[in-house]
C-alpha positions as CSV (number, residue, x, y, z in Angstrom):
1,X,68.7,42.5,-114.3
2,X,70.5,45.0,-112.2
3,X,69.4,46.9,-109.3
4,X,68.3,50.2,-108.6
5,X,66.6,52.8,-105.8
6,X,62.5,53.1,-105.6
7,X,60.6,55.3,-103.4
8,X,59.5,53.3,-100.4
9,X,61.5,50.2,-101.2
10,X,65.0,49.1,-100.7
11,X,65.7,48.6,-104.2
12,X,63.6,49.2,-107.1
13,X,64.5,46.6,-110.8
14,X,66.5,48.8,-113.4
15,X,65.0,47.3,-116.8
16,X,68.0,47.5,-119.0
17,X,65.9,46.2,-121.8
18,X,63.7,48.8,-121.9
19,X,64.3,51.3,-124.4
20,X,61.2,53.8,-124.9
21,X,60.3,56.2,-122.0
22,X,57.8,55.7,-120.1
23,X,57.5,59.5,-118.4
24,X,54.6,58.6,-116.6
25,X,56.2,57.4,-113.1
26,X,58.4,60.4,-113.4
27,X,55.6,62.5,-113.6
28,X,53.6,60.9,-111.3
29,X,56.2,61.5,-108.6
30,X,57.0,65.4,-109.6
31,X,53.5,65.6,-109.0
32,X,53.4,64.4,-105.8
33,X,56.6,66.4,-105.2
34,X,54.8,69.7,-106.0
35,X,51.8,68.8,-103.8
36,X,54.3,68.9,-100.6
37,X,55.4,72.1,-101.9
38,X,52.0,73.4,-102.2
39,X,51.1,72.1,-98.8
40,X,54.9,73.9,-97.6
41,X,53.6,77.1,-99.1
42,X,51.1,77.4,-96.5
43,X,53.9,78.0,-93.4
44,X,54.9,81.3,-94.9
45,X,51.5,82.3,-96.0
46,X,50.3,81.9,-92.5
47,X,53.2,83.9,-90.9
48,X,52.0,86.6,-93.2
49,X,48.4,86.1,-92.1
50,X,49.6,86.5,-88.7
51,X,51.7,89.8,-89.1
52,X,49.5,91.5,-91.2
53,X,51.5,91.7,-95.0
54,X,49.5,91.5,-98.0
55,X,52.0,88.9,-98.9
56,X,50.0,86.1,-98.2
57,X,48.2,86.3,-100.9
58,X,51.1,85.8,-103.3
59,X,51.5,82.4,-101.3
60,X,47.6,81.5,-101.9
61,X,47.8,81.8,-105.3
62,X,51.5,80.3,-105.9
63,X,50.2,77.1,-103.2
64,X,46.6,76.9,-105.6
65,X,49.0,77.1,-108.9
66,X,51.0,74.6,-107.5
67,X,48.5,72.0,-106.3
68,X,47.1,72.4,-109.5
69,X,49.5,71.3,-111.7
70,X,50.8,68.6,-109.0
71,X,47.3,67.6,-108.7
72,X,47.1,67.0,-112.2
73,X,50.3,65.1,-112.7
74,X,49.5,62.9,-110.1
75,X,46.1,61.8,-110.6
76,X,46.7,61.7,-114.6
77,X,49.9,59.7,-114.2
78,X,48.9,57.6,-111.4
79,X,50.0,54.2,-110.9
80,X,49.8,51.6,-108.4
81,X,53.1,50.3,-108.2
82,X,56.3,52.4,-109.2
83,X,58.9,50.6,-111.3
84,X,61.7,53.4,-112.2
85,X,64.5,52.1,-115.4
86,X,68.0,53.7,-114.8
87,X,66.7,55.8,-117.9
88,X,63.8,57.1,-115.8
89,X,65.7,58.2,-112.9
90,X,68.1,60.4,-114.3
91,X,65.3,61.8,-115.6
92,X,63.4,62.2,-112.9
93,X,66.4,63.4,-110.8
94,X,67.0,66.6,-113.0
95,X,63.2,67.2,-114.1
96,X,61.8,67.3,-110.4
97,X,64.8,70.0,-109.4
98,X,63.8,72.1,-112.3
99,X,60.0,71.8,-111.4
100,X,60.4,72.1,-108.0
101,X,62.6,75.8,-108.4
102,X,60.0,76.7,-110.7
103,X,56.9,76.9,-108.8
104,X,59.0,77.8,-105.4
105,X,59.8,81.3,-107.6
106,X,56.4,82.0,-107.6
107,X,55.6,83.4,-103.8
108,X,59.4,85.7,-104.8
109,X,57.7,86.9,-108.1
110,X,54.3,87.7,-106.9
111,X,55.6,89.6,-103.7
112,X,55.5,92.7,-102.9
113,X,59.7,92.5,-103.4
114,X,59.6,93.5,-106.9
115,X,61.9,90.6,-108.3
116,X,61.9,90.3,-112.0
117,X,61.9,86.3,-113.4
118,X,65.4,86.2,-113.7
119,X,65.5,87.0,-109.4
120,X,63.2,84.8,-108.2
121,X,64.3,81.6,-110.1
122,X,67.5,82.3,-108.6
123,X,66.7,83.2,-104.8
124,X,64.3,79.7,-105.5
125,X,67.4,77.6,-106.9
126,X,69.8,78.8,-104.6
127,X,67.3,78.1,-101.8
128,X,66.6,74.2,-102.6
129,X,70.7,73.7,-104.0
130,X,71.2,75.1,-100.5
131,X,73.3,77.7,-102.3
132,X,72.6,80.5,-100.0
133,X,73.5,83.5,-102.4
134,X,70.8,86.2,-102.7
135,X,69.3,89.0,-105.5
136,X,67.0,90.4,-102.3
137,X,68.4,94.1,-100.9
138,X,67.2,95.0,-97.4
139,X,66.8,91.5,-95.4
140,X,66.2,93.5,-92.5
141,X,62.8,95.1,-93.2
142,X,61.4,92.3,-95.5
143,X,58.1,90.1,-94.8
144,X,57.9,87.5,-92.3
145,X,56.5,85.5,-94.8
146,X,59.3,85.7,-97.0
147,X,62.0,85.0,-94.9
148,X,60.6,81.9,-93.8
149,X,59.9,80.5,-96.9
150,X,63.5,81.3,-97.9
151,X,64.6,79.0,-95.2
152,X,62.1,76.3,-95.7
153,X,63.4,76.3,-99.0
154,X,67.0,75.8,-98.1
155,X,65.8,73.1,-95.8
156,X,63.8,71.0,-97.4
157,X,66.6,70.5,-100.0
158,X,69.4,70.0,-97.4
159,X,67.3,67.0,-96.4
160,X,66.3,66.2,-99.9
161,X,70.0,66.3,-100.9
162,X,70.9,64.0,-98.1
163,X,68.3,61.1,-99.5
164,X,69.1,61.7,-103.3
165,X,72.9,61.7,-102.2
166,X,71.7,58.0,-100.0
167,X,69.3,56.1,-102.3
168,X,70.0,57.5,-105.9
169,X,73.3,59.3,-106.8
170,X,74.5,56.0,-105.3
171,X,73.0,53.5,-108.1
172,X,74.3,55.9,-110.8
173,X,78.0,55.3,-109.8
174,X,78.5,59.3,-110.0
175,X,81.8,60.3,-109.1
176,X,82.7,57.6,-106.3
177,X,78.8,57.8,-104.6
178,X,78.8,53.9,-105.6
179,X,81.4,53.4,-102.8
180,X,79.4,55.7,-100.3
181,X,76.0,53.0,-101.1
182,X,78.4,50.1,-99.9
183,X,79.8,52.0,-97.1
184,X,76.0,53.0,-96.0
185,X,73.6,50.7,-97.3
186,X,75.8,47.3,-96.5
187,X,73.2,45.2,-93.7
188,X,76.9,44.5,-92.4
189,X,76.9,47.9,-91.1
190,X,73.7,47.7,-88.9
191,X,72.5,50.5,-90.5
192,X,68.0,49.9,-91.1
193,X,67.6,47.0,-93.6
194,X,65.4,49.4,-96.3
195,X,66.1,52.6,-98.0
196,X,62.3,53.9,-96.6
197,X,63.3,53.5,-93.0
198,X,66.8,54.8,-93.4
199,X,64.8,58.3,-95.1
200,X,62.2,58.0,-92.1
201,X,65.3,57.7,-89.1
202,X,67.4,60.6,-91.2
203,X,64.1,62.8,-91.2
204,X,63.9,62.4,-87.5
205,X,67.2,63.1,-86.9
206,X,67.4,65.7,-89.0
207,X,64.1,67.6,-87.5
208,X,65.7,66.8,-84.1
209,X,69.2,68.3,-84.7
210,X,67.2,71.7,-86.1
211,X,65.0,72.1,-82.8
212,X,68.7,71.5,-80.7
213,X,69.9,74.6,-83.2
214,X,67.0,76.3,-82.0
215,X,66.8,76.1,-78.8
216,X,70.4,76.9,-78.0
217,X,70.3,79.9,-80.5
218,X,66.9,81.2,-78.2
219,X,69.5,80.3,-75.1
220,X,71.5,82.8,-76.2
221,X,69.3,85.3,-76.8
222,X,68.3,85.3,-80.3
223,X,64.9,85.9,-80.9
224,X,62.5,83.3,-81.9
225,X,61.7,84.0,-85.7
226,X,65.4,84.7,-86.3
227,X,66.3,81.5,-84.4
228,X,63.8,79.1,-86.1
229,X,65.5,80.2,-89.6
230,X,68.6,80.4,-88.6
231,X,68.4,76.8,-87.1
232,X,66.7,74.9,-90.8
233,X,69.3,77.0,-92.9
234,X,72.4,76.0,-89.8
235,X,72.2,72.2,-90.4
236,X,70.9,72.6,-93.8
237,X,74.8,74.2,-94.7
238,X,72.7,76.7,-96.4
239,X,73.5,80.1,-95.7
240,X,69.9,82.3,-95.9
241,X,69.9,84.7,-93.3
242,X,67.0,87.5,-92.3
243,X,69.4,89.7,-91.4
244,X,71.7,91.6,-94.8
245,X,75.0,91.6,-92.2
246,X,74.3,87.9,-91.5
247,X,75.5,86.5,-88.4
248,X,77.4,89.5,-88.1
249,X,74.3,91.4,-86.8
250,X,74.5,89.0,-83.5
251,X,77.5,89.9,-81.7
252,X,77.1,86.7,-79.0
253,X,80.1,84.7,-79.0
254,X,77.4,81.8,-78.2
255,X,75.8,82.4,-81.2
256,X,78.4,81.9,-83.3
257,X,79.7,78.9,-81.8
258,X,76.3,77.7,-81.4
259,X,76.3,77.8,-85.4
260,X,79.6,76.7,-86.4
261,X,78.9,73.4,-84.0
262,X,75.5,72.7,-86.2
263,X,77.2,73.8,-89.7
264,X,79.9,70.9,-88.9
265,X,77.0,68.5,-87.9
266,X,75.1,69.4,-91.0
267,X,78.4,68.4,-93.1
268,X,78.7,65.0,-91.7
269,X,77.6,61.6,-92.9
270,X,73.9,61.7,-91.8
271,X,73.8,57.7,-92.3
272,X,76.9,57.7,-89.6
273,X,74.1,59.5,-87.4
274,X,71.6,57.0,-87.5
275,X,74.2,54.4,-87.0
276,X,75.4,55.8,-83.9
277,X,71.5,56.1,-82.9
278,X,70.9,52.9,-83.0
279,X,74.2,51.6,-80.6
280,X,77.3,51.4,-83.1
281,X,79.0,54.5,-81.1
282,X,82.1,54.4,-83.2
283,X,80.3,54.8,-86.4
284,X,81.3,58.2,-86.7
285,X,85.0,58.0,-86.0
286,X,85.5,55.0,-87.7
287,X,84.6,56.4,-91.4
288,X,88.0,57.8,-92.5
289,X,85.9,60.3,-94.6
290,X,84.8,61.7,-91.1
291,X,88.3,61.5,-89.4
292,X,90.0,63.3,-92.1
293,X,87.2,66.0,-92.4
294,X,87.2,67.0,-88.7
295,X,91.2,67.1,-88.2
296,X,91.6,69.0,-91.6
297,X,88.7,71.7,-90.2
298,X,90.7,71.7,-87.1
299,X,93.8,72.5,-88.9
300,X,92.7,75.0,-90.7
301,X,90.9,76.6,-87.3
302,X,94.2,76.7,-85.7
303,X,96.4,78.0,-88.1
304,X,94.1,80.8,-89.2
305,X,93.6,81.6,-85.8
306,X,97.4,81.9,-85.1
307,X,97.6,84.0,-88.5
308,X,94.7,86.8,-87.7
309,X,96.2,86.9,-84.0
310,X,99.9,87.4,-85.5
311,X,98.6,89.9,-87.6
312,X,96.9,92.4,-84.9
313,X,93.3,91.5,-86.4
314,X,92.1,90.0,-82.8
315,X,93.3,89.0,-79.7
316,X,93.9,84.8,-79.9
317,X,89.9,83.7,-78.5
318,X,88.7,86.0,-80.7
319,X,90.8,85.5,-83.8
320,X,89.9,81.6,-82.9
321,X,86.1,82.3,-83.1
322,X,86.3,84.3,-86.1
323,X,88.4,81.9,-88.0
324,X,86.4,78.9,-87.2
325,X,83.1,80.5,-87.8
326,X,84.0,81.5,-91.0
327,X,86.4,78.6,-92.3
328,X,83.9,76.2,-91.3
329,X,81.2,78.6,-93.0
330,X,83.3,78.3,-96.2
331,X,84.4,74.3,-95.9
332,X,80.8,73.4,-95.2
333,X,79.6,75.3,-98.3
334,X,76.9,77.1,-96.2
335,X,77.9,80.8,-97.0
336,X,77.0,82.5,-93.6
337,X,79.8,85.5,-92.4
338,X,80.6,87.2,-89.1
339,X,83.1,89.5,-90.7
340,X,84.8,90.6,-94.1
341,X,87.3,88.4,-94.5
342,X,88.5,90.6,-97.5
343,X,90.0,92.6,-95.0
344,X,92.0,90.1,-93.1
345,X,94.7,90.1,-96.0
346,X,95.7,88.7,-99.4
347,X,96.5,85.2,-97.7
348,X,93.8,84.5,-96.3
349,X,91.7,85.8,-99.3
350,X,93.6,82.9,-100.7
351,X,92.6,80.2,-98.2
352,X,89.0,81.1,-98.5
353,X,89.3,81.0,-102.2
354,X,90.8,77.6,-102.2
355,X,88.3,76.4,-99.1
356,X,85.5,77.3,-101.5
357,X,86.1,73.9,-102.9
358,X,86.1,71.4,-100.7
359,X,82.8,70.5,-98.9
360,X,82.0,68.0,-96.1
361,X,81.5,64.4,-96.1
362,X,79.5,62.6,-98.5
363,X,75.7,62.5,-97.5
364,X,75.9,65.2,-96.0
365,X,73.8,68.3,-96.9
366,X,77.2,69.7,-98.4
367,X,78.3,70.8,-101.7
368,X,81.9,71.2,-102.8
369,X,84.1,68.1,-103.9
370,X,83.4,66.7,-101.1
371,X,86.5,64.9,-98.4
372,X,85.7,61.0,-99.6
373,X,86.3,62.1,-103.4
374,X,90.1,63.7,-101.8
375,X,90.4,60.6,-99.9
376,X,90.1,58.2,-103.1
377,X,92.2,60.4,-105.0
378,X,95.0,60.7,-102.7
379,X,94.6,56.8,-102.2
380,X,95.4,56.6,-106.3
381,X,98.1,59.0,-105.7
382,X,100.0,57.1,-103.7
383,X,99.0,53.6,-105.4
384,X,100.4,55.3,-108.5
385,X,103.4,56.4,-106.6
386,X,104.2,52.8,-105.3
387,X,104.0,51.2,-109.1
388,X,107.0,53.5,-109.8
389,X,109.5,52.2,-107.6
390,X,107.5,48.7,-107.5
391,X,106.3,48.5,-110.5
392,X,105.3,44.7,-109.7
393,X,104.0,44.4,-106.5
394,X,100.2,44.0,-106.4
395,X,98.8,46.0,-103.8
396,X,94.7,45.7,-102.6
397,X,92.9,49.1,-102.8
398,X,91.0,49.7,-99.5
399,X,89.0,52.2,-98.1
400,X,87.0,51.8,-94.6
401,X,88.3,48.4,-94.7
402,X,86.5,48.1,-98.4
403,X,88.0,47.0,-101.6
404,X,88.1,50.2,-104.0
405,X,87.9,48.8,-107.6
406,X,89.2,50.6,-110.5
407,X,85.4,51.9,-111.4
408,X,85.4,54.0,-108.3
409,X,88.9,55.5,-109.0
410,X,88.0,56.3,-112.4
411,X,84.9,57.6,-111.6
412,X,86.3,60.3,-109.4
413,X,88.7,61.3,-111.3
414,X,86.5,62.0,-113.9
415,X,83.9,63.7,-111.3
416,X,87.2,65.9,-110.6
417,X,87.9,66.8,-114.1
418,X,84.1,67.4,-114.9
419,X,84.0,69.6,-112.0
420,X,87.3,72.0,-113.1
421,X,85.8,72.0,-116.8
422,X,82.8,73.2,-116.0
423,X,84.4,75.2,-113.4
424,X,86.3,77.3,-116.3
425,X,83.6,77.2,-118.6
426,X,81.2,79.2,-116.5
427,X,83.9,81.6,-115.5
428,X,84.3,82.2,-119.2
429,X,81.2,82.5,-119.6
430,X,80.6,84.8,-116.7
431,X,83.4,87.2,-118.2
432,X,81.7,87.2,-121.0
433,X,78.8,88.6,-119.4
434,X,79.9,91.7,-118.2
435,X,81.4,90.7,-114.7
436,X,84.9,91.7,-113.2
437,X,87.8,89.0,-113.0
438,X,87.2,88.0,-109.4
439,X,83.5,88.3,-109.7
440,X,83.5,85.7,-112.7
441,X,85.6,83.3,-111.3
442,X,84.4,83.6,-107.4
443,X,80.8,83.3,-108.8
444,X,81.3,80.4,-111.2
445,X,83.0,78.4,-107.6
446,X,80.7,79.4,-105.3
447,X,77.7,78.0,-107.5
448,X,79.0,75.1,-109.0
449,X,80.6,74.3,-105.2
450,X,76.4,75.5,-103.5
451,X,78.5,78.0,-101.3
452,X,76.8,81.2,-101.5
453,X,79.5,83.7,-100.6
454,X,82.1,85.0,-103.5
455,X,84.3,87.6,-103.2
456,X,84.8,91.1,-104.6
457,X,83.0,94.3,-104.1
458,X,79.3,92.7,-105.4
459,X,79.1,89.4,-104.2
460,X,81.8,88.9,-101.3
461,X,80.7,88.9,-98.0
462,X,79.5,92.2,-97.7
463,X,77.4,92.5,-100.7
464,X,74.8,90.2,-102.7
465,X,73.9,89.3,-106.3
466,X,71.3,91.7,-106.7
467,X,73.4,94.2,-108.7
468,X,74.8,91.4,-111.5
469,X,73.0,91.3,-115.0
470,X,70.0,89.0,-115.3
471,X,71.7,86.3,-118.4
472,X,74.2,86.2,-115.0
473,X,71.7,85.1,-112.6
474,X,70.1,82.2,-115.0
475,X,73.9,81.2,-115.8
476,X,74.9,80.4,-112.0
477,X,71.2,79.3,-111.1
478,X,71.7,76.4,-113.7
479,X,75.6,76.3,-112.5
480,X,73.6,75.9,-109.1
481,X,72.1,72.9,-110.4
482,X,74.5,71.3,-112.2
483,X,76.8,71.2,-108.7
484,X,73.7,69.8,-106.8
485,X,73.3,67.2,-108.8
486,X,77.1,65.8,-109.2
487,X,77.2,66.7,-113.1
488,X,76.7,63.4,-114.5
489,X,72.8,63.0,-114.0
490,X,72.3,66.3,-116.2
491,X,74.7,65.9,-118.6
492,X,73.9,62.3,-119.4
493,X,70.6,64.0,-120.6
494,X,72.4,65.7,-122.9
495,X,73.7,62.1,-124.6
496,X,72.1,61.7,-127.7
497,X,72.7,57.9,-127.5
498,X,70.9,58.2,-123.6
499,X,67.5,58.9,-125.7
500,X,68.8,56.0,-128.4
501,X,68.4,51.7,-128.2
C-alpha cells in the first residue's frame, strides 16, 4: 500500500486495489469547497451594500445558489473519516476546479455588467487559475463589489495553487513535483511534521505577506480599495487590476517597486518561507531552484534595462524600473503592465514572448514551466553530454544534494513535451477560430502558461479579451485549466483504462 495526501493529515492510504469509484468523498469535499465560496461571496456583496449598487443582490442569490448545492453535497455525502484512492484524487483535483469556476461565474452573470456565459466563466477561471486576463471593458467605473470579488478570486486560488502544488500534485509524480514533495515535505528539512500544519503556517504567511503589500502600496499613496486588491492579486502572481491602464494608472515609482518586490515573493517557494520562519535562515538561498530564479530575473532586469536606455526609450533608473516591472510581470506569470511594451521594439517583443514561458519556482503561486523543471532538464542535458565523451563513467544524479532518479527526469521531459503539444494544438485551434497569427499563438501561451497578458492589437497590454469570439473564450478558459493543473491530472481522466480494473 502506497501513500498518498488527505485533507488534515500528513498522508492519506492510496488503495491500489480498489477498482470502483467511490464519488462520495469527492463530493463531499467539493461541497464543502462551495460552502467557503458561498461564505467568500459575502465580502463583495457587502462592499456593494456599503456603496449603494444594486449588485449585491446578484451576490445574495449566487452565495444562496451556492450554499445550496454545497450544502447538499456535503450533508448527502458526509463521512466521518476521508480515505481518498489515487483514483479519487485526480478526480477530485479537476472536478472541484470546474465546480468551483462555475458558481464563482454567477455574481459576473447576474451583474449589472452584462456578460453573456461564455464571459463570466472565463473572468471566473481566469480569476481562480490566477490567469489575470479579462472580457470586462471600463474597470474604472465598475462596482466595488465586483472588483473585489475579482481579486478574492485570484487570491484564493494563488493560495489554493500553492497547497495543491504541496500536498497533491506531489503524490501524482506530475512533471518532476515528486522531487519538490522530497525537497519540502522531508522531516530532514525541519519543515512542520504534517501536511495540515504546513497549509495552516503557509496561510499565515501568506495573509501576512498580503497586509505588508498593502500597507506599503497605502505608504505610497494608493488609495485603500485599490491597495487591498492590488495587494491579494500582487502575491497571488495574478494580474486583476481595477484600473483598465493597470499599474500604469499610478505613476509612483514606489508603487511599482513596491509590486514587482511582492510579485517575486509571490513566485517563490512558499515552503522555503516557512522554513526560514521557523530559524533555518538559508533555506531560501540554499534551494538551487531559488538561486537560479532570482539571478536569471536579475539578468534579464539588467540587460533590458541597458537595451531600453541604449535605445532612447528612458533615461537608465527609469528604463531599470520599467524593465523590471514588467519582466518580472511576465516571468512571474502575473500579467500586470506599466507600459506597452509593443512599443519598445521587435527584440524585446521577442523577450517577452519567450518570458511568457517560464514561471517562478515550484510551490509557488506561479504558472509557466516553472525554473526546477529547467533545472532537471539542463541537469539531463549535460548528464547526456558527459555519456558522449564518457560513455562509461557512472555519474550520481543530484539535485539540492538529492538523488534524481530516472522517474523524475522522464517525468519532466514528458511534462515539457505535453506542455509544447498542447501549446500548438490550441494555437491551431485558436486560428481556427477566427483570431489573427499573433493573437492565436500569444493567447494559446498566455493561458496554458496562467499569464494574462498576450500580445497584438486585442489582447496585448493595452487591450483585453473582451472583443474575441465566445467558442474563443471557452477554448483558453479550459486551456486555463489544463496549465493550472500541470496537464496530467485532466488528461489522465481522459484514459479509458483510468475508469478500467
Amino acid at each position: 500500500m502506497s501513500n498518498g495526501p488527505i485533507v488534515g493529515e500528513r498522508r492519506l492510504p492510496f488503495e491500489a486495489t480498489s477498482y470502483r469509484l467511490d464519488a462520495g468523498p469527492v463530493l463531499y469535499i467539493v461541497g464543502f469547497l462551495l460552502i467557503l465560496f458561498a461564505i467568500a461571496m459575502l465580502v463583495p456583496m457587502t462592499a456593494d451594500l456599503v456603496t449603494g449598487n444594486s449588485d449585491w443582490i446578484a451576490f445574495a442569490m449566487s452565495a444562496l445558489f451556492t450554499l445550496f448545492i454545497g450544502g447538499a453535497l456535503a450533508i448527502t455525502c458526509y463521512q466521518p473519516r476521508i480515505v481518498l484512492t489515487l483514483r479519487q484524487t485526480f478526480v477530485l483535483t479537476t472536478a472541484s476546479w470546474f465546480g468551483i469556476a462555475a458558481v464563482s461565474a454567477l455574481p459576473f452573470f447576474f451583474s449589472d455588467l452584462d456578460l453573456n456565459i461564455a464571459e463570466s466563466y472565463f473572468e471566473a477561471m481566469s480569476g481562480l487559475t490566477t490567469t489575470g486576463g479579462t472580457t470586462i471593458v471600463g474597470l474604472d467605473g465598475a462596482p466595488a463589489g465586483i472588483l473585489l470579488w475579482r481579486s478574492l478570486l485570484q487570491w484564493l486560488g494563488g493560495v489554493g495553487i500553492i497547497v495543491m502544488g504541496i500536498a497533491i500534485l506531489p503524490f501524482l509524480k506530475i512533471g518532476g513535483m515528486q522531487l519538490f514533495h522530497s525537497e519540502s515535505s522531508d522531516r530532514s528539512d525541519k519543515v512542520v511534521p504534517s501536511i495540515s500544519g504546513l497549509a495552516l503556517n503557509i496561510g499565515i504567511l501568506y495573509l501576512a505577506l498580503t497586509a505588508a503589500c498593502f500597507a506599503l502600496l497605502r505608504f505610497w499613496g494608493m488609495g485603500a480599495f485599490d491597495a487591498i486588491n492590488h495587494a491579494m492579486t500582487s502575491v497571488s502572481t495574478a494580474g486583476f487590476s481595477t484600473k483598465d491602464a493597470s499599474i500604469g494608472y499610478w505613476s509612483d515609482p514606489g508603487i511599482q517597486w513596491t509590486i514587482t518586490l511582492f510579485m517575486l515573493a509571490g513566485a517563490l517557494p512558499f515552503v522555503r518561507y516557512v522554513s526560514f520562519m521557523r530559524g533555518d535562515y538559508r533555506s531560501l538561498w540554499r534551494d538551487a531552484q531559488v538561486r537560479h530564479f532570482l539571478i536569471f530575473v536579475l539578468l534579464v532586469w539588467g540587460g533590458m534595462a541597458l537595451w531600453l536606455e541604449a535605445q532612447g526609450q528612458y533615461p537608465l533608473w527609469e528604463a531599470l524600473r520599467h524593465a523590471a516591472f514588467s519582466t518580472t510581470s511576465m516571468i512571474t506569470t502575473t500579467g500586470f503592465a506599466t507600459e506597452d511594451y509593443a512599443l519598445w521594439g521587435s527584440a524585446c517583443y521577442l523577450v517577452f514572448y519567450t518570458l511568457m514561458f517560464v514561471g517562478g519556482c515550484t510551490g509557488s503561486t506561479t504558472g509557466g514551466i516553472k525554473f526546477l523543471r529547467f533545472d532537471i532538464m539542463w541537469l539531463a542535458l549535460k548528464n547526456q553530454l558527459v555519456r558522449l565523451y564518457s560513455p562509461h563513467q557512472v555519474r550520481r544524479w543530484e539535485y539540492n544534494d538529492r538523488a534524481v532518479s530516472n522517474d523524475v527526469v522522464l517525468s519532466v521531459v514528458t511534462f515539457f513535451f505535453v506542455f509544447v503539444g498542447f501549446y500548438l494544438v490550441f494555437s491551431v485551434i485558436l486560428g481556427m477560430l477566427g483570431l489573427d497569427f499573433i493573437t492565436a499563438i500569444t493567447g494559446a501561451a498566455t493561458a496554458l502558461a496562467n499569464v494574462g497578458l498576450g500580445m497584438g492589437d486585442f489582447i496585448g497590454p493595452a487591450g483585453n479579451f473582451a472583443s474575441l469570439p465566445d467558442s474563443a473564450k471557452w477554448v483558453l478558459a479550459f486551456a486555463m485549466l489544463m496549465g493550472r493543473l500541470e496537464f496530467f491530472t485532466v488528461l489522465v481522466l481522459l484514459t479509458p483504462g483510468f475508469w478500467k480494473k
